[in-house]
N, C-alpha and C positions, 0 to 999 in steps of 0.2 A: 214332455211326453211326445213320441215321434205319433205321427197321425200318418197312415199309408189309401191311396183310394186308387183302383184300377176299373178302368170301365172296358165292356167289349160288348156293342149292342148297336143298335139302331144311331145316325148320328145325329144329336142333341147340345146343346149349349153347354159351355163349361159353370153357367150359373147352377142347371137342372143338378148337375150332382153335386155343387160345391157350396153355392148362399143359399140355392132356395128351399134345400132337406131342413124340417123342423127345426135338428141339431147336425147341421149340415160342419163342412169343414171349418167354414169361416165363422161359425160359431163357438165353435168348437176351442178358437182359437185365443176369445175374449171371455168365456163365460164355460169353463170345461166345467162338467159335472164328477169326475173322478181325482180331480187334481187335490192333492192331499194338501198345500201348503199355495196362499195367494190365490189371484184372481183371474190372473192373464197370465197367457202363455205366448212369450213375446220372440219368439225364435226364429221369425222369420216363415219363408215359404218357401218353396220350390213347384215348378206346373212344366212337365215335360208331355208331348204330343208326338207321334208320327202322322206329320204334314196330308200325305198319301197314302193311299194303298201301295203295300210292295217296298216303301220308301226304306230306304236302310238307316237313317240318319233320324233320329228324334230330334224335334226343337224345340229346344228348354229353354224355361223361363223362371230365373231363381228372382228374388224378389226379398226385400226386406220391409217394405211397406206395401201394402194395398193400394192396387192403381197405380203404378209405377209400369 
C-alpha cells in the first residue's frame, strides 16, 4: 500500500509528521491497520525535501531501511 504525506506549514522536524503521529508514517509501515493480508509492509521508503526557499532542485532521500 503506497502511503503519500505533503507538508506546507510552519518549519518543524521530519519526526513531527512522520514517527511521532499516533499512526504516524512509520507506523504505518510495521503495524498498518487496513492491510488485508500480513503484518508488515516491507517496501521500503522514499523522503524527498526542498533544501531552501526558491530552490528548484529537491533532495531525496530513498531508503530501504530505517536510519540509513
Amino acid at each position: 500500500m503506497c502511503r503519500h504525506l505533503a507538508y506546507i506549514g510552519a518549519e518543524t522536524t521530519l519526526a513531527a509528521v512522520v514517527s511521532e503521529p499516533p499512526h504516524g508514517l512509520y507506523e504505518q509501515s510495521w503495524a498498518p491497520r487496513l492491510q488485508r493480508y500480513g503484518t508488515v509492509n516491507a517496501d521500503g521508503f522514499g523522503i524527498g525535501w526542498y533544501p531552501a526557499p526558491g530552490s528548484a532542485d529537491p533532495a531525496p532521500h530513498p531508503s530501504a531501511q530505517i536510519g540509513t
